[in-house]
C-alpha positions in Angstrom: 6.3 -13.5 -6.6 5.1 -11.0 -4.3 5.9 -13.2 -1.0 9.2 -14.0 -2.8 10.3 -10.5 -3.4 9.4 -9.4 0.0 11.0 -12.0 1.8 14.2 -11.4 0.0 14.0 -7.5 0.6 13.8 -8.6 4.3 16.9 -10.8 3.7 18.9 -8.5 1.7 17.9 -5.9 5.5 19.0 -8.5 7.7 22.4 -9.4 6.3 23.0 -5.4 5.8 22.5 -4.8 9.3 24.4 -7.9 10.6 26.9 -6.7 8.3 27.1 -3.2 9.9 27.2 -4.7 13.5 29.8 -6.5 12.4 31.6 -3.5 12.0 35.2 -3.3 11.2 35.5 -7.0 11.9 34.2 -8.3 9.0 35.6 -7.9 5.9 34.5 -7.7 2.2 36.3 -10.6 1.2 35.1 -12.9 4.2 31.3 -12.7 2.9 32.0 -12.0 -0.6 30.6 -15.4 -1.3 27.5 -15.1 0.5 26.8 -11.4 -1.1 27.3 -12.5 -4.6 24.6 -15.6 -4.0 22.4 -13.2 -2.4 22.7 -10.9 -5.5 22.3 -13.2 -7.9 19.1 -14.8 -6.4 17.6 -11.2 -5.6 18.2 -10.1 -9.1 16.6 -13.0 -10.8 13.3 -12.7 -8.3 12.9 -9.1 -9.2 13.5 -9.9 -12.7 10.7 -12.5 -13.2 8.5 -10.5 -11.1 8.4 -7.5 -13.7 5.2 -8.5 -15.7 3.7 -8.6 -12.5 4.4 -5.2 -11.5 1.6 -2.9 -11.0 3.1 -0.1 -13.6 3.2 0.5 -17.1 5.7 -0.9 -19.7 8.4 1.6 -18.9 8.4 0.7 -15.2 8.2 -3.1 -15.9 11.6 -2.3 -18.3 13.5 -0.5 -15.6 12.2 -3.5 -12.5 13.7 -6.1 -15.6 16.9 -3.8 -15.7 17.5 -3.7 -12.0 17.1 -7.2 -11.9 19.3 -8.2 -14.3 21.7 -5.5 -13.1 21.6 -7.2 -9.4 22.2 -10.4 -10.9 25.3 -9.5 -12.9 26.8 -7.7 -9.7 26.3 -10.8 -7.9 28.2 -12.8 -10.5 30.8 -10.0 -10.5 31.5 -10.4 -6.8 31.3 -14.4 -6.7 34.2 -14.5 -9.4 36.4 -12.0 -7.4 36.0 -9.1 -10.2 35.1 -7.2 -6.8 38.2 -7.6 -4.4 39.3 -4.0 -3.7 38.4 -3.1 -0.5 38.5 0.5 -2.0 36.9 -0.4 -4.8 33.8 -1.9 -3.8 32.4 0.8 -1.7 32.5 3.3 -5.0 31.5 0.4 -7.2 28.4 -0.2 -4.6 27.3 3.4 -4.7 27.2 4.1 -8.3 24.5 1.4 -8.3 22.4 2.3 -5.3 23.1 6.3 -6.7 21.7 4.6 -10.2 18.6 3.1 -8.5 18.0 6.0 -5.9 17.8 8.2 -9.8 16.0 6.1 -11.0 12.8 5.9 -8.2 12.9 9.7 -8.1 12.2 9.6 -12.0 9.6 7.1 -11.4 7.8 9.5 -8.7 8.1 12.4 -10.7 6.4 10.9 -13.6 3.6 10.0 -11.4 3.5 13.3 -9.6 0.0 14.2 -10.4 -1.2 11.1 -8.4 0.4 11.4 -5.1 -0.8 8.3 -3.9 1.5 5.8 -1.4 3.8 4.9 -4.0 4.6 8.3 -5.4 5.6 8.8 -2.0 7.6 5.6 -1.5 9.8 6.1 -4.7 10.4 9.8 -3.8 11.7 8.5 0.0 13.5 5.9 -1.5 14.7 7.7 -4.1 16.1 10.1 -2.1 17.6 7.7 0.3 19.2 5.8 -1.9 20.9 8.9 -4.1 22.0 10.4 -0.5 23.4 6.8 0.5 24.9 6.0 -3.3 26.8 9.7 -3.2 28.1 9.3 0.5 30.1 6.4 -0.8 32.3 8.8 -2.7 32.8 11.2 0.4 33.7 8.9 3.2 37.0 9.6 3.9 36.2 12.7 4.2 33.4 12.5 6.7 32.8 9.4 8.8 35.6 7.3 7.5 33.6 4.2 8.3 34.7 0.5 7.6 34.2 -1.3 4.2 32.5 -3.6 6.0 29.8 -1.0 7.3 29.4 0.6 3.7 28.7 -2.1 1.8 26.0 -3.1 4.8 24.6 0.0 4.2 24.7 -0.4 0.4 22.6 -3.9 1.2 20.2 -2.6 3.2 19.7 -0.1 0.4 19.1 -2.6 -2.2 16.7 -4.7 -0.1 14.1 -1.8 0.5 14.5 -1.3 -3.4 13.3 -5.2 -3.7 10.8 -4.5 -0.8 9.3 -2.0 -3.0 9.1 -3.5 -6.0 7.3 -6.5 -4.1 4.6 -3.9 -2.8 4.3 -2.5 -6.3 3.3 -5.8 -7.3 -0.3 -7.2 -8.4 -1.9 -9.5 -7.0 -3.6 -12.0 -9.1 -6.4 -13.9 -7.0 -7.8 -16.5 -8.2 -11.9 -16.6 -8.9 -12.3 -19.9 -6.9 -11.4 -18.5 -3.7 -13.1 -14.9 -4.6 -15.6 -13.7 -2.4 -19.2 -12.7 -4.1 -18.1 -8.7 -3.7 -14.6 -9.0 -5.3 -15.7 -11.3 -8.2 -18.3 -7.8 -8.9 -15.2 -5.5 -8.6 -13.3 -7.2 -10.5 -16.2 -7.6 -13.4 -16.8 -3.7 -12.8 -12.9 -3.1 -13.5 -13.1 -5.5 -16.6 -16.0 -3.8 -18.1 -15.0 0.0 -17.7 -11.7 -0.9 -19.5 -13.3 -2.9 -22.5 -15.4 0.3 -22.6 -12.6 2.6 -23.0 -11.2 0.3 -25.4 -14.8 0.2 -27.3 -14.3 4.6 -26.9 -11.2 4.0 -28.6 -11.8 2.0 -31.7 -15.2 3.9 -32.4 -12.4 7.0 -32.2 -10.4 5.5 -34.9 -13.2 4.5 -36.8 -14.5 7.9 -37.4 -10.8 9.0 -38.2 -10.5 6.6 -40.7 -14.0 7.0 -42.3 -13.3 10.8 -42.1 -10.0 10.0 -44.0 -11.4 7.7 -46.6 -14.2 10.7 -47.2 -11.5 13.3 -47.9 -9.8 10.9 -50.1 -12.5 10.5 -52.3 -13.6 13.9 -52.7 -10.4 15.3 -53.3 -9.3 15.2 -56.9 -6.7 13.0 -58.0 -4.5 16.1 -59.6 -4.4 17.3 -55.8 -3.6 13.9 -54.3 -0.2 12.8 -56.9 2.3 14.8 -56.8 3.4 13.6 -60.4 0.2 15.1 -61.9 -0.1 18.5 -60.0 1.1 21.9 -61.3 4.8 22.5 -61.5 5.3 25.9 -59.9 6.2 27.5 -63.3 3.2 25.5 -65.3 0.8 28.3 -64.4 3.0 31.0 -65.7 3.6 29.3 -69.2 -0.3 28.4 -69.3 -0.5 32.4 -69.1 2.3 33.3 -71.5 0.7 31.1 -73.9 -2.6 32.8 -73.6 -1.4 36.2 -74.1 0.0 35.1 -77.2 -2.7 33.5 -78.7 
């Protein structure tokens, strides 16, 4: 899935940038086809690449999200729900704004680390949010062709896919393992079956713990039905007074 994912990021670059030396000679409409094919493929490889994304079970949600997401707007543009030219370009940019949102989340939840990937989700992030927004300014600024946005939008999406390919593990298999991998990998086995082991001994001794307090604690004090009412203890009184 890795090979797959990267080699449509690279696709989803190359027809960006054709699209953006195309210009103002090609038209939405003209490749809408081929865009909505290319969506639809991209978004199901991401999509079935998320259990084998190198994250936790919130990132693997949001790579399943995108996906599906991708695929949808691909299906969307193949059935002409996309024809505006003047609609496409803010439709496009909500989406990369979207994903650009979502990668800086994804970096900033991982700040501590600041490894390579904290650092390619922030610049990615940012690139993408910057990209997604500019969508909504054009004619203000650069007034570039539809054409040229939505090759920009493209190209924004396929380093998206290109990232989530690098993100992802690789799963070698032991027959082709050399002697020193097959030991790293043990190593990495064993140091997570012992935090597991840290772990259930952990709840062990909560539970024991629990189960000791529960015994010694009398059963007045543990059912509500047979513990003092608040005004019990000033009737027992009364009564003792009088007698």
């Amino acid at each position: 899935m890795r090979t797959l994912n990267m080699f449509m990021g690279g696709l989803f670059v190359a027809v960006g940038i054709f699209m953006i030396a195309g210009g103002g000679g090609i038209t939405f409409l003209s490749v809408a086809f081929v865009l909505g094919l290319l969506f639809m493929v991209g978004g199901v490889c991401e999509a079935l690449s998320y259990k084998s994304y190198a994250g936790d079970d919130e990132d693997r949600k949001w790579v399943l999200i995108d996906g599906m997401t991708t695929f949808a707007l691909g299906f969307l543009i193949i059935f002409n729900k996309l024809a505006a030219d003047a609609t496409v370009p803010l439709v496009l940019g909500l989406w990369i704004t979207v994903a650009g949102i979502r990668n800086l989340v994804r970096a900033l939840e991982k700040a501590e680390v600041k490894d390579s990937y904290f650092y390619g989700h922030v610049a990615i992030g940012l690139l993408n949010t910057i990209v997604g927004l500019y969508m909504y300014f054009n004619n203000d600024l650069l007034m570039l062709a539809v054409g040229v946005l939505v090759g920009v939008c493209v190209i924004m999406q396929g380093l998206n896919i290109f990232m989530v390919a690098c993100t992802i593990s690789v799963i070698k298999s032991e027959f082709i393992m050399t002697k020193e991998e097959m030991l790293n990998k043990a190593v990495e086995e064993a140091a997570s079956a012992h935090e597991a082991a840290k772990e259930a001994i952990k709840m062990a001794k909560e539970a024991k713990a629990n189960v000791k307090i529960i015994e010694e604690t009398p059963e007045e004090e543990l059912d509500a039905s047979l513990a003092p009412k608040p005004g019990d203890e000033t009737q027992d009184t009364q009564q003792e007074e009088e007698k």
